[in-house]
N, C-alpha and C positions, 0 to 999 in steps of 0.2 A: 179710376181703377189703376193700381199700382202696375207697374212690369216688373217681371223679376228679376231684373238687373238693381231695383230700386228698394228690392226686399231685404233687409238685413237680417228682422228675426220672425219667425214662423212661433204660432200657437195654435196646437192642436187639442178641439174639442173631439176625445173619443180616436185618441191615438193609435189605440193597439187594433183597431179595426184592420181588416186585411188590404182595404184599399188605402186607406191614411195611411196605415204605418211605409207604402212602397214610395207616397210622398215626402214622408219627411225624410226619410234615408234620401230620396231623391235632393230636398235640398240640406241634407247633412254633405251632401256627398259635394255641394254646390258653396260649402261653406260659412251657410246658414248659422243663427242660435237656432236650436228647438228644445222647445218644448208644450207637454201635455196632458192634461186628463185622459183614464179609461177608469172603468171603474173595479176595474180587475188586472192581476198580473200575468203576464203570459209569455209563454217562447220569446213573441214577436216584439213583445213591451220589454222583456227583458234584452233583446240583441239593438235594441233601439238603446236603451241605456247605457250598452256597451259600446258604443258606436261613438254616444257625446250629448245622447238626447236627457234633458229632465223631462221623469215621469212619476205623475204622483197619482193616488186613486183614491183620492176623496174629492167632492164636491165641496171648493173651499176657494173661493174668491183670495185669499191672503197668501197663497202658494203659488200664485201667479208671478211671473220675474217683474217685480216693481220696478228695474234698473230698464229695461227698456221703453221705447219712445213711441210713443203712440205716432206717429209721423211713418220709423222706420219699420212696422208692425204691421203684418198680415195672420190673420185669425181663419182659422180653417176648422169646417166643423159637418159633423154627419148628421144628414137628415133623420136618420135613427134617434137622435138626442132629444128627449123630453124637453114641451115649452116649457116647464118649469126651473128649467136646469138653472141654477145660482150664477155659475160663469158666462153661461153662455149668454145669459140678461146682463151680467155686469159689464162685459166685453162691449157688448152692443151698444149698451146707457154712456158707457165711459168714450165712445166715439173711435173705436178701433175698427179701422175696417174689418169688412167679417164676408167671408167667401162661403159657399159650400165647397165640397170637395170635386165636386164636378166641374164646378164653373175652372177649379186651375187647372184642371186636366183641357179642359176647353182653352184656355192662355197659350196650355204646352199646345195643342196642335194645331194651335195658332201662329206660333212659331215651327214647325218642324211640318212633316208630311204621316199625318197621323193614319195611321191603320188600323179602325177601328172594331172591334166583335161586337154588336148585339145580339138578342134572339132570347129568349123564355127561358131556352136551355142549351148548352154545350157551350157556351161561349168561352169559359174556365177554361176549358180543355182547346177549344178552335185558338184561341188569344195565344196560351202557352206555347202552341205547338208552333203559330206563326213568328212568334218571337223568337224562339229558341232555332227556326229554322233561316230568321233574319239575321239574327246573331251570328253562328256559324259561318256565315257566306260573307262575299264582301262587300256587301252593302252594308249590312250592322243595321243597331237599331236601341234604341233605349227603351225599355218596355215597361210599364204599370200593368200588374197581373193581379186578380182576383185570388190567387192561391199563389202554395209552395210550388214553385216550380225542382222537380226533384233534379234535374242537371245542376243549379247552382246552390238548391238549400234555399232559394231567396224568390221575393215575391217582387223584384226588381231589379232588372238589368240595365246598365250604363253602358252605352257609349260615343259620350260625347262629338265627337267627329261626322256621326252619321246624322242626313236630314230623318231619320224615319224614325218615329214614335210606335210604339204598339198600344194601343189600352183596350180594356175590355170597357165597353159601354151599357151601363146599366140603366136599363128602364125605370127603377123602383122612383119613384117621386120626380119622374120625368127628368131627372139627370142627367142622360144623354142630349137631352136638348140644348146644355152650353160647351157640346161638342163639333167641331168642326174638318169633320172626316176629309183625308186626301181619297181614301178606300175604304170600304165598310162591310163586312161581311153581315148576311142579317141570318141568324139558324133556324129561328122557330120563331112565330107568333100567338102559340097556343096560349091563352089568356090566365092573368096572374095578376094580383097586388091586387086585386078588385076592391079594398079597401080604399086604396088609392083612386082608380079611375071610377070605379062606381057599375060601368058594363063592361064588356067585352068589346063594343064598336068606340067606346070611348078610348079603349086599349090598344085596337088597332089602330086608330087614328094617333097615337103617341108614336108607331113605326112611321107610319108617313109623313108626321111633322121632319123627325128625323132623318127618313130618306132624302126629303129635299135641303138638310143641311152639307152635302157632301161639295165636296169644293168644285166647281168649275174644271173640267178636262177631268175629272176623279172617276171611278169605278165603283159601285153596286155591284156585289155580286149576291145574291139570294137565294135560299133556296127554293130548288123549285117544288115543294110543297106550297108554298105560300103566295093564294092568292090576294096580293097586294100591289095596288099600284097608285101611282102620282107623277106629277107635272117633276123632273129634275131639274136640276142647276145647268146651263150650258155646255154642250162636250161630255156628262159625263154616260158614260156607256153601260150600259147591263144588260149582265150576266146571270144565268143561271147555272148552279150547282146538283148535284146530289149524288147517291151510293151509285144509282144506274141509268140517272135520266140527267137530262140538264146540260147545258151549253159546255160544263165538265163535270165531267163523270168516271167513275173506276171501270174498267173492262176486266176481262182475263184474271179474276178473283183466284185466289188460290191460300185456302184455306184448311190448316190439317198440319200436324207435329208442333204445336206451340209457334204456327207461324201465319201471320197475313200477308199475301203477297199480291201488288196488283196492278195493272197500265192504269195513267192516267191520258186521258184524251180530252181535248181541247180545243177551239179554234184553231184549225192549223196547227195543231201539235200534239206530239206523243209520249209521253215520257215511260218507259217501259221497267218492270221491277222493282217497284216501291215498295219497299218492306216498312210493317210499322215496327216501330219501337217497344209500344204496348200495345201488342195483339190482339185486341176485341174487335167484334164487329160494330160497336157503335164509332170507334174512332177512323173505320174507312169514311163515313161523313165528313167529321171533323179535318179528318188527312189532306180529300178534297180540297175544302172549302179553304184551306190553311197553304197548301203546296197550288193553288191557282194564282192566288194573291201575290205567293211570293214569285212567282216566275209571272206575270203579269208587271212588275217591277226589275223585272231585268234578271231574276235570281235562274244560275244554269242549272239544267237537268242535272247534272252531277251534284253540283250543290245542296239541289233537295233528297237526292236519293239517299245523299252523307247524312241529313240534317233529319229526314223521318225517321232512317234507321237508327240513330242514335239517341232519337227521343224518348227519355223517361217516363215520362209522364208527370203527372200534379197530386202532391198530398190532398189524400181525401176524393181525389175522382177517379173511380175503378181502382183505389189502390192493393194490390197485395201483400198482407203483414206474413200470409205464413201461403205458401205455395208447396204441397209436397204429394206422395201418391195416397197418405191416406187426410188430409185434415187442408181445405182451403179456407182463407178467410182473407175477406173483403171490406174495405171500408169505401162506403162512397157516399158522397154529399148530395144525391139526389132528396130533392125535398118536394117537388112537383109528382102529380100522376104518370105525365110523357116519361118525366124523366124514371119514375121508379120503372115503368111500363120497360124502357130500353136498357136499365140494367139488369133487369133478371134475364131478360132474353139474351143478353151479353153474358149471363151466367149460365144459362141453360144450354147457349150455344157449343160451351166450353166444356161443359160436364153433364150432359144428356144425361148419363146413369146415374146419378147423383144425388142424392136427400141435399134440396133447400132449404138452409132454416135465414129468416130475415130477421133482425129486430131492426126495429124501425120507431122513430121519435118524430110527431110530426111538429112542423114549423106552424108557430104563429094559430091563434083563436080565428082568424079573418080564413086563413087558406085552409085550414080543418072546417069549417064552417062551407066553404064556398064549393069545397070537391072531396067531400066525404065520402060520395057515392065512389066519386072516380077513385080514389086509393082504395077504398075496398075491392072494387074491381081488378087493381092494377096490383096490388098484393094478393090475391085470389093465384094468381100464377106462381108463387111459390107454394113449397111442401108445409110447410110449420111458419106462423108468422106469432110476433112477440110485439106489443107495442107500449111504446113508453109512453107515460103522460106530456102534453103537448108544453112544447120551451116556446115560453113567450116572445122573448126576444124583448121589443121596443111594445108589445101590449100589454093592456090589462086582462082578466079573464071574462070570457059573453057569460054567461050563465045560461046551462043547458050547451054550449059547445066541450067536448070531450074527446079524448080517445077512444074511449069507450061507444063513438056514434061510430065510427070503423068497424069494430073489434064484431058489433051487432048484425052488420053487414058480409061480414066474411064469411064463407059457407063450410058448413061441419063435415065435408069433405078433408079439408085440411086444420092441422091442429092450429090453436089460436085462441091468447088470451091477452089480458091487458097486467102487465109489472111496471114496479118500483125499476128506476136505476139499479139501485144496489142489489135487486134480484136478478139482474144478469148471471154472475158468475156462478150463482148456484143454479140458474137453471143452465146452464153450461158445462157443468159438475153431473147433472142426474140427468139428460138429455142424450140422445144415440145422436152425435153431431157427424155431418161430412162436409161439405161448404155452409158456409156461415157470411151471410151477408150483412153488413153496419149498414143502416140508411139513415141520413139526416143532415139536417145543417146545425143544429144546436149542440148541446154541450155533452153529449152520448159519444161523442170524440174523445170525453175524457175516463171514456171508461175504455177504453181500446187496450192498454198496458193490460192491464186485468183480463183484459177475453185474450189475450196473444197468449199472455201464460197461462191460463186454466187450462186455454186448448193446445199449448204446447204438451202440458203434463199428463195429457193422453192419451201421446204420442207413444211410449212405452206400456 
């Protein structure tokens, strides 16, 4: 296995993915050649090209850089990527080393004092917030984030000087497993990828392999919904978190004019008037679990107080495109039940008097298939729900899996039917809207431009 002091050029399989693309900036930024396949162009593919990166989106073995040395080459590639893929067989055949994306994130916090997110759900939002609060302070930290982080426009932060790493650790194809946490936050284990693990106990058991990877003298901090435990590595200590229970926890809530206000309390500690950044009740969680870590690390009260309030928040989680008194709209990447379950309440918390309309696009044939019941249920909570046909992603289609196994399930107390994409903006056109919720992780993101301006124009 190479180090990366002995890497000259990087090739990436499946570039413009949000976790790849913060690596190869990461070694653009490091001096690297890159370059890579996606199979699409985007924001992220195109700032990557402006940066220094080749990107091309065909499946084409002859577009590979010929002038590099199989010797000084490291191959980087997302488990997402079909066995079939042409490069990614010829890479392999041709004898170039060939990494997943995880395993170099496992190298980085091999080198560095990695401060790790897992969990089912919020980790995007817990990861960002601890970075962006590591940053600020003067500890620092270079961080690998799952999303836009909106303070820099960027899904990766440099600063070489500092020992700490941030990344978000993803469960999907047991990836987090060639990570090697200094600290670990874990959010949720409510069960997911079942494609992958097959049950649920197989699911948990991928947390606990994980847990016991955290380094010697390291910290676990968990929440305390989750009961899961295991044998640890020596010295390292755990903690529990959450909104009102756990070894830290928010007190003295104060909630009301566009604002969250709250103590954090702790072992031995108090930190008093934490204001968030972005206002919802899901991210006093997140706050937590993000401002323990970082003041468990040495970071001062003041430091966190500077670094919550000034937190923006992540494109696509809880974002707001149009915030005003009469039209809101939301876009957020909940693609899980918990998860849709905690943004509507995050919307309903907000705007009580309010017509909810959702459109929502489920991810993947495997997870529509595995919790159809539960999204029915967990969209049931809004006023009006809209569902788009299901974005595969990396599958093919079940036969007999559908949007339409939801849409059956939602009760005719609230309106609800199953649309095209491209019938969004007219049903946005002929529709009594007030808040408007985006839900999903697939390509319903690219219909956002479109719903900002229909529902801008009737505004007047």
């Amino acid at each position: 296995m190479k180090n990366i002091e002995e890497i000259k050029s990087v090739y990436f399989i499946g570039i413009g993915g949000i976790g790849m693309s913060a690596i190869a900036r990461y070694f653009l930024a490091l001096g690297k050649q890159i370059a890579g396949y996606d199979r699409s162009e985007t924001p992220l593919t195109k700032k990557l090209a402006a940066e220094g990166a080749i990107v091309h989106y065909t499946d084409d073995v002859t577009l590979i850089p010929s002038t590099w040395s199989i010797e000084d080459t490291l191959v980087v590639y997302t488990p997402a990527i079909p066995q079939d893929h042409k490069e990614w067989n010829f890479l392999q055949a041709a004898g170039y080393e060939v990494m997943k994306r995880a395993a170099v994130l496992g190298l980085i916090t091999r080198a560095t004092k990695g401060l790790c997110v897992a969990g089912t759900h919020g980790k995007t939002s817990t990861s960002t917030m601890l970075a962006h609060l590591m940053y600020k302070s003067h500890l620092g930290c270079t961080a690998f984030l799952g999303g836009v982080a909106k303070n820099y426009n960027s899904n990766l932060l440099l600063a070489p000087e500092s020992p700490y790493s941030v990344i978000e650790a993803d469960e999907f194809d047991r990836s987090f497993h060639q990570l090697s946490p200094w600290m670990s936050i874990i959010t949720a284990t409510d069960p997911d990828h079942l494609d992958i693990y097959g049950n649920i106990e197989n699911y948990r058991e991928s947390f606990r392999h994980y847990m016991g990877l955290i380094q010697p003298g390291g910290v676990l901090l968990i929440n305390e919904s989750i009961s899961l435990d295991c044998p640890l590595q020596k010295g390292v200590r755990r903690f529990t978190y959450g909104r009102d229970k756990g070894d830290f926890h928010a007190t003295n809530e104060q909630i009301g004019n566009g604002q969250i206000i709250f103590d954090l309390v702790g072992p031995d500690m108090l930190i008093e008037g934490i204001e968030l950044g972005v206002p919802v009740a899901i991210n006093i969680d997140n706050g937590v679990a993000a401002a323990s870590i970082a003041y468990l690390n040495g970071m001062t009260p003041e430091e966190i107080k500077m670094g919550m309030m000034s937190f923006q928040g992540v494109e696509r989680r809880f974002d707001f495109r149009i915030k005003n008194d009469k039209h809101v709209y939301i876009s957020d990447y909940a693609h899980h039940p918990k998860e849709i379950e905690k943004s509507i309440a995050s919307v309903r918390a907000l705007y009580p008097e309010k017509k909810l309309t959702v459109f929502f696009q489920p991810h993947l044939y495997t997870r529509t298939r595995d919790f159809y019941k539960d999204f029915a249920a967990k969209l049931a909570l809004a006023d009006e729900v809209f569902l788009l046909p299901i974005y595969p992603a990396r599958e093919r289609p079940i036969q007999g899996v559908d949007s339409e196994m939801i849409d059956r399930l939602l009760p005719s107390s609230i309106g609800h039917r199953v649309i095209n994409r491209n019938e969004i903006t007219k049903v946005l056109l002929e529709d009594d809207i007030e808040v408007v919720l985006q839900l999903g992780a697939g390509d319903i993101e690219d219909e956002s431009a479109n719903i900002k301006s229909v529902i801008e124009s009737k505004e007047n």
